[in-house]
N, C-alpha and C positions, 0 to 999 in steps of 0.2 A: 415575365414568367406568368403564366396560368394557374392559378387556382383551382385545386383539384379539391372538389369536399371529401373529406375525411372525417372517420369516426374513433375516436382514442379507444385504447381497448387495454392498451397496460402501461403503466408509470412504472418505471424504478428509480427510487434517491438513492442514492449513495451519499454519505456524509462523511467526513474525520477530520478530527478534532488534536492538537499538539498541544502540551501541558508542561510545565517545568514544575515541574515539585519543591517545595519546601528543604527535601532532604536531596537535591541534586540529585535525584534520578527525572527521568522525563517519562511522561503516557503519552500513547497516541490512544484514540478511539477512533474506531472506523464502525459503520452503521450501513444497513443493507434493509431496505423496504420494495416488495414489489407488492402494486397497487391495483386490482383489478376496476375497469372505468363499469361493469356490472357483476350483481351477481354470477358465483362461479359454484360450481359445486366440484368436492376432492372428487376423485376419480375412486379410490380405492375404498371408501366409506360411504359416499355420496354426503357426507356433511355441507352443508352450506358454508359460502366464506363470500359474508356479504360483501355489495359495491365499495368500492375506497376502502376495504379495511384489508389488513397484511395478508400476503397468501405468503408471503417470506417476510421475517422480520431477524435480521442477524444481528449480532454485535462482536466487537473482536478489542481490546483493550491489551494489547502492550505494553512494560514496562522495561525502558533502557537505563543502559549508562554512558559513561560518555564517550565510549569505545561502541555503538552498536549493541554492545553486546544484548542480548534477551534474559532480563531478570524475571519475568513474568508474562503470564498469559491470561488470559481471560475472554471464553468465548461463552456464547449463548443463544439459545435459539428461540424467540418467544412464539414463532407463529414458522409451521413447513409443511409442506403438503400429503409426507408420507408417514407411516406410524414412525418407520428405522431412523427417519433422521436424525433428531437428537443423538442417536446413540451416537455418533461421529467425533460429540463436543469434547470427550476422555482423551480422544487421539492428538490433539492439539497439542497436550503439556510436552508431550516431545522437541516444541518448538524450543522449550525453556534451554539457556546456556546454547541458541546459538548467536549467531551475529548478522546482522544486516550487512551487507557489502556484495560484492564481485560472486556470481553465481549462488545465491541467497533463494530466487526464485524457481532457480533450477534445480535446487535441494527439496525445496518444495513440493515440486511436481514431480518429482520424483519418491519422496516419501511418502506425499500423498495419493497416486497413482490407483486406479481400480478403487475400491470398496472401501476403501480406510477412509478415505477423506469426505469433503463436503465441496459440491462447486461452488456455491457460492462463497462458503469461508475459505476459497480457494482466491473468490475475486477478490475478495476483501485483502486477505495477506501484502499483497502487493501496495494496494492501495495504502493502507498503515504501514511500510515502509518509504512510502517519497513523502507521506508527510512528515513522518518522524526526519526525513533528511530535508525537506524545508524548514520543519520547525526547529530545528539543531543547528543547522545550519551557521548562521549567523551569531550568535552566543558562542557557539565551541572556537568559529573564528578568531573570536576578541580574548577568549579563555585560553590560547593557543595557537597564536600565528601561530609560531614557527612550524605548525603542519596546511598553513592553507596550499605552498605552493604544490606540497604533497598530493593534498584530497582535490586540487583544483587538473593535477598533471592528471589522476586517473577520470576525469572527467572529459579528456579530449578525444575527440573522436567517438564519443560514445552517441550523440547523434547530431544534427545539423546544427544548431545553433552552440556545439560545441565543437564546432569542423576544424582541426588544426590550420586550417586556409582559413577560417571565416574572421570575420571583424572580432567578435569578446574576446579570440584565444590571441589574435594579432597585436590588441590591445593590453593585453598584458604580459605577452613578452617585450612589446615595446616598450612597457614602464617595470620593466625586467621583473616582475610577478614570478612569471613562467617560465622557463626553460624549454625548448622541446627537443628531444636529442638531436636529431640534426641539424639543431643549431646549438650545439652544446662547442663545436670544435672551431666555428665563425668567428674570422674575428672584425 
């Protein structure tokens, strides 16, 4: 492969973070930085937003139970390129009292659709939901067999490494984990 010189011009981190609380609720935090590699000036001010420092600096803070559900929100903008932005952060608490699961994203983009929302606290959202389901994950299992074969069944087919033909779903129907209907009638 050839080496072609290249010159960086923008960084974005993404960060998030899964928390179990004290009082058996769980946080996620998710974190959004974009980096410019020089001086940039806003478009609508001309303000200066020196090299390496945020020209986006987001954060979004979750708090669940052990249903998904959304006890809390918490968004915030320290650093965005246009005056309007900030005002976006109010629209969020609507997320409070719902639940992570099965069309979750789709409510999203759907609520937040045109002028209400934020793209990037748009990126974010998702993001703070697969952590919150890795970091849950495992605890709610040991807190709750009796629903892994449940949240393990709506996990198949949802992408390739959960492919009802592939090896992890074959593996545990064969140590009978899993059921999958059409082999529910086999004998």
């Amino acid at each position: 492969m050839t080496q072609v010189k290249r010159q960086l011009l923008h960084r974005r981190r993404i960060e998030s973070y899964g928390f179990l609380r004290d009082d058996g609720l769980w946080e996620v935090e998710a974190t959004m930085q974009d980096l410019k590699a020089q001086d940039v000036y806003r478009e609508y001010d001309g303000s200066l937003v020196p090299k390496d420092s945020p020209f986006h600096d987001m954060y979004v803070r979750l708090t669940l139970d052990d249903s998904f559900l959304i006890k809390d929100i918490e968004v915030s903008m320290d650093a965005f390129p246009f005056p309007g932005c900030g005002g976006a952060v109010p629209a969020f608490d609507v997320i409070k009292g719902t639940r992570i699961g099965a069309g979750w994203n789709r409510w999203l983009k759907q609520t937040f659709a045109g002028k209400s929302g934020c793209t990037h606290i748009m990126e974010l959202l998702p993001v703070a939901a697969t952590t919150a389901f890795q970091t849950m994950w495992q605890p709610l299992s040991e807190k709750y067999p009796q629903q892994v074969p449940i949240a393990i069944g709506k996990l198949v087919n949802t992408c390739q490494g959960w492919a009802d033909d592939g090896p992890m779903v074959r593996k545990l129907v064969d140590e009978q984990v899993l059921t999958l209907p059409n082999e529910e009638h086999q004998s």
